[in-house]
N, C-alpha and C positions, 0 to 999 in steps of 0.2 A: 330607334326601334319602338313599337306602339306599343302600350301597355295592355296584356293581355288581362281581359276579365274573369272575374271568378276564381279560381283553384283550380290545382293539377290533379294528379293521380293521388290517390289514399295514402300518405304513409303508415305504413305500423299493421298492426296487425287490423282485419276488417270487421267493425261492427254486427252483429248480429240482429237488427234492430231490421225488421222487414220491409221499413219503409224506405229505405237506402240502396238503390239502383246499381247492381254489380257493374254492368257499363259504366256508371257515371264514377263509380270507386276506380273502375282499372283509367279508365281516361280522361278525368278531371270536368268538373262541373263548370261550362263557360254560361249558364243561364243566365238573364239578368233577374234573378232572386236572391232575396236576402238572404244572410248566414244561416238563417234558422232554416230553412231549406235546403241548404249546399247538401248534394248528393242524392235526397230526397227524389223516388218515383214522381214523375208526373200527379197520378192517380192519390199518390200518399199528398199531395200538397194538397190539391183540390180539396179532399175528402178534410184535413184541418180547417185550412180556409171558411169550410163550409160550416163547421161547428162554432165560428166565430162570427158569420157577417151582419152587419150592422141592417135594421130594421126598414132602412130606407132603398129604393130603387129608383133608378135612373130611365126617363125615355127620352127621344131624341127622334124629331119627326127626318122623314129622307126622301124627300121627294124629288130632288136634284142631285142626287149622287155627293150630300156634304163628305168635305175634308175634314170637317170638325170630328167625324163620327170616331176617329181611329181615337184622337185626343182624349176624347168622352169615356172611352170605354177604357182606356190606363190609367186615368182620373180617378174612373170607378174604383179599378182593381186597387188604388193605393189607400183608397178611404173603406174598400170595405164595402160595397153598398152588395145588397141580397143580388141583382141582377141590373144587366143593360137592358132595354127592351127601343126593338128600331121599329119603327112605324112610317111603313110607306114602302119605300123599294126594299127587298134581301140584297141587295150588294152593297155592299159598304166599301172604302178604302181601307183596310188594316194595316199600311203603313204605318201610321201614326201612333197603334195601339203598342207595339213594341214587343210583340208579341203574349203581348197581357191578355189578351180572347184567350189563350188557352187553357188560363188558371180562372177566369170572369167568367159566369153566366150570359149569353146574351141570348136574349128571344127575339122573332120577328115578330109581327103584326101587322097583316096587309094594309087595314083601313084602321081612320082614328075609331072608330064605331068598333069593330074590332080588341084596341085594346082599351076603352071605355068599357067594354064588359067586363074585358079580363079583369081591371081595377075594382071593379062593382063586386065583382064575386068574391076577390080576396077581400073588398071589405076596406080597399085603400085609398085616400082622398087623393086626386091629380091635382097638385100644385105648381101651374105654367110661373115658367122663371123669365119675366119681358118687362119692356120700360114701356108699359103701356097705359094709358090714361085709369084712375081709378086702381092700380097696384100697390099692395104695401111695401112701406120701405122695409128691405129684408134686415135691415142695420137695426131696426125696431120690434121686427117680431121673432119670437122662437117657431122653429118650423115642429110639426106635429113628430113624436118618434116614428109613428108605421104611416109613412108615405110614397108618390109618387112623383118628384121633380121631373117636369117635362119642359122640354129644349126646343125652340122651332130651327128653320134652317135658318142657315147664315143669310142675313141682310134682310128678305123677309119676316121674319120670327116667327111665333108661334102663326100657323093658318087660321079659317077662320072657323072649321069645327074644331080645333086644337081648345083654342078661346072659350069655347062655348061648354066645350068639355070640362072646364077647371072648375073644380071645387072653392081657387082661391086662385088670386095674384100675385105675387114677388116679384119687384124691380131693386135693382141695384146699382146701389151711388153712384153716379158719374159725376167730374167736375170738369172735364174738357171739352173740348171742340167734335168730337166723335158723335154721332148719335147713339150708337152703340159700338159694344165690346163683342171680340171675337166669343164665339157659341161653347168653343173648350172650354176658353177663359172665364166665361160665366159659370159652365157647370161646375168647374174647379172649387171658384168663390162660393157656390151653393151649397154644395157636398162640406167645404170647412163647417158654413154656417148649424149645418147637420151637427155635426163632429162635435163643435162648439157646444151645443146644447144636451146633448145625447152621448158621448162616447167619453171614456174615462182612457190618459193619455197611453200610447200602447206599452207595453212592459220593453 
């Protein structure tokens, strides 16, 4: 028999604490959210979440419909980042994301010009994540606290107003035969890099 996720029904008597879902107390929270959630409204998670997220944002260009995008955006949700932002097509695959968009901010942005402004206005430097001639090694630099890592598609990378868009460069070690690493896998590794520099371990 497969092991079921999460918790069942309430036992005991029921919290009075408004953030706690009478549905999710009478019929058991199967979410994939951590304990500190279990039971918690939808809207009560978000609304914590949101008084915590970490200073940095993720984009992730989409101009070929990437599978990376569902990855990216669960990545996000686990590290924290202020917001996803997709740049290029609104449809994405959220297979991937796990259902983490619900609790994640994500924005579109039709063109890179688009969200070069949006960046301009908050005031947030775009730092493209690619093994591209002239990139620092990320192993070497601390990434700024209030930024924007941006993602090209898979196999291509960043495009070539993507490129021209960047405030800064970051590549990431490679010692194999690959030219490059899957566009999740990289965001993953950048978002640590974040964490590493800027975030104090979670409670």
């Amino acid at each position: 028999m497969e092991e079921q996720v999460g918790v069942g029904p309430w036992e005991g008597p029921w919290p009075t604490d408004p953030r706690f879902d009478p549905e999710l107390l009478a019929g058991g929270d199967r979410r994939n959210v951590v304990d500190r959630y279990r039971y918690w409204r939808h809207d009560a998670v978000v609304a914590d979440l949101d008084g915590r997220r970490h200073d940095f944002h993720v984009a992730i260009e989409n101009w070929q419909h990437d599978f990376n995008i569902g990855t990216v955006v669960r990545t996000a949700n686990a590290f924290l980042a202020r917001a996803v932002h997709i740049v290029g097509r609104r449809r994405w695959n959220r297979r991937g994301a796990m259902v983490t968009d619900r609790y994640q901010h994500v924005r579109h942005h039709e063109t890179i010009e688009a969200f070069v402004a949006w960046a301009a206005a908050e005031g947030l430097p775009v730092l493209g994540i690619d093994n591209l001639p002239g990139s620092k090694p990320l192993e070497r630099h601390a990434l700024p606290r209030r930024c924007v890592l941006l993602f090209g598609q898979e196999g291509p990378g960043l495009s070539g107003p993507a490129r021209a868009a960047c405030t800064e460069l970051y590549s990431i070690a490679q010692y194999g035969s690959t030219r490059s690493i899957n566009a999740g896998v990289a965001s993953g590794i950048a978002m640590h890099a974040w964490i590493q520099a800027h975030a104090d371990p979670p409670e």
